[in-house]
N, C-alpha and C positions, 0 to 999 in steps of 0.2 A: 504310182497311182495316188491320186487325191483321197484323203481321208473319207469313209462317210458322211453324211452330213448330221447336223444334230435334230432330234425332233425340232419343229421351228421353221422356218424358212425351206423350202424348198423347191429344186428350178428344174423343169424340165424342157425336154427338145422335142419337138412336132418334126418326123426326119422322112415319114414316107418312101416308099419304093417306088412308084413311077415313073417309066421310063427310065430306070436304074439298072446296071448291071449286079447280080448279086451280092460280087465279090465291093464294091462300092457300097452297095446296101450294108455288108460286116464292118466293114472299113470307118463307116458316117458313125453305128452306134457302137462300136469297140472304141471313138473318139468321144465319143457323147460318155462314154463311162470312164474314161482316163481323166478325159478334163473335172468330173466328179460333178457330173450333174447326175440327179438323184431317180430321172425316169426318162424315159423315150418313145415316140409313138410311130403306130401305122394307121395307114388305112384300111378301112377294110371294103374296096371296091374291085371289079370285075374288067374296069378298066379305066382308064386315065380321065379322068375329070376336069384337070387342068389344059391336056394337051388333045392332040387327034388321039381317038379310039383306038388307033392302029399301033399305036407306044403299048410296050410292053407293059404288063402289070403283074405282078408276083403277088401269089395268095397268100393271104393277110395269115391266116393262121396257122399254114405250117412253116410261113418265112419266121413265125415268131417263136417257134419250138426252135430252129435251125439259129435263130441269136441268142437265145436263152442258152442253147448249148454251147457258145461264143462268148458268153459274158459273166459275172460271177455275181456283180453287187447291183449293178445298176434295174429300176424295176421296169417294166416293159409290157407296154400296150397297145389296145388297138382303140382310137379313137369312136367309132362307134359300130356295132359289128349289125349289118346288114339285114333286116328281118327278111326281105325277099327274094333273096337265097339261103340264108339260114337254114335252119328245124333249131327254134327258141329251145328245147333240150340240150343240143349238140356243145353251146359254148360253157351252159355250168358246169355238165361233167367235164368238158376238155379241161375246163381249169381248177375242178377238184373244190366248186364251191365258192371262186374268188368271185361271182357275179351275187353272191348273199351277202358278202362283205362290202362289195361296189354299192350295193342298196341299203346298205347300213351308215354309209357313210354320204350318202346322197340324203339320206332321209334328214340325216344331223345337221347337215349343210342348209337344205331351205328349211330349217327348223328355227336355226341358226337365223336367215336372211329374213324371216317373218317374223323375229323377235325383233329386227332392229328397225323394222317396216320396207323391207326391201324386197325387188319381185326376183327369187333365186333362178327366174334364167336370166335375167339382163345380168345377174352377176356372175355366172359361171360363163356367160359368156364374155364377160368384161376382166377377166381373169387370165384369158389367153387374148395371143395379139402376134399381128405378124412383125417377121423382122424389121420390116421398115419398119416400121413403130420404135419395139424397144431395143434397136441394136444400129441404130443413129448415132447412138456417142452415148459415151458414160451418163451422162446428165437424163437423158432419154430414158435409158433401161432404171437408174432410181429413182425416176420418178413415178414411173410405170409401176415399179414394185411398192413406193413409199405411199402411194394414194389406196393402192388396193391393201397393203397392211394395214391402213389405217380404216379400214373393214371390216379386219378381222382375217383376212387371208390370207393361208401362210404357204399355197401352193403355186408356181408361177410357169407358163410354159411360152415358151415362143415358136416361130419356125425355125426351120435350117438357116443359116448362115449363107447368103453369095459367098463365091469363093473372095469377094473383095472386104466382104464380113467379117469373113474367119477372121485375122487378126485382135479384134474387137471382141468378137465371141471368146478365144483363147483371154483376154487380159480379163472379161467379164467374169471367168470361169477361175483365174486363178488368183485375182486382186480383187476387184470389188463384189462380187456376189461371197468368197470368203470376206471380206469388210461389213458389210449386211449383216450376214447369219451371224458376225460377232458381236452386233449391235442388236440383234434382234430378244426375243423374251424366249428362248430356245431351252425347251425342259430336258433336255436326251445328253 
């Protein structure tokens, strides 16, 4: 297994369950944590968004208890959790308090983006990117990350990988994202 990573840089996976088998669902972020990428996402919808309504969709947050008891290091979440099925209650206590942290760190962030004169959602959204983007070639994904560090941003997510990907995603994961994080101003 790949070392933690150090505070400073780091990369996460957008992996989704949709139209997924579950045992493939363990499989994509048990890979996402070997390779030592530092967090992993779901969604949290009712059914498939990308594809026909009729594709299977597995709920966001007991899938995500079911991979936390799967995984050890790597951190884990739901991209944004659904207020029209919710009860706004339900997701603080499920997670013991991690949504007063999420807004603490939200808050820092466009605190952060209105000190340098920037509008904090064009950046939190210019911060994630899909794999066509940054998993085109080595050149691609550092430049994706070398513009937004020069920012300020030290958090980076992409989508899953095609299976024609993955090899790219692997060399990302084990050569130049560690070449990064050792070039980066990483306090940890």
């Amino acid at each position: 297994m790949v070392a933690e990573a150090p505070r400073g840089l780091r990369f996460g996976l957008f992996l989704g369950q949709a139209n997924k088998p579950l045992a493939q669902v363990y499989d994509e972020f048990q890979m996402a944590e070997d390779l030592g990428f530092d967090h992993a996402w779901l969604v949290d919808h009712l059914v498939d968004t990308d594809g026909p309504p009729s594709n299977p969709m597995l709920e966001a947050w007991t899938l995500l208890a079911a991979i936390a008891a799967r995984t050890s290091r790597i951190r884990l979440g739901i991209l944004v959790t659904s207020n029209t099925f919710r009860h706004p209650a339900i997701p603080d206590t499920a997670t013991d308090g991690v949504q007063t942290e999420l807004a603490e760190r939200i808050r820092y962030v466009d605190d952060a983006c209105r000190a340098i004169g920037r509008d904090p959602a064009e950046i939190r959204r210019s911060t994630w990117t899909k794999a066509e983007s940054a998993l085109q070639d080595e050149g691609a994904c550092i430049d994706f990350v070398t513009r937004h560090q020069a920012l300020g941003f030290t958090d980076f997510s992409t989508t899953m990988a095609s299976p024609t990907q993955l090899p790219l995603l692997r060399r990302m994961a084990e050569e130049i994202i560690p070449n990064m994080r050792g070039g980066s101003n990483a306090d940890g």
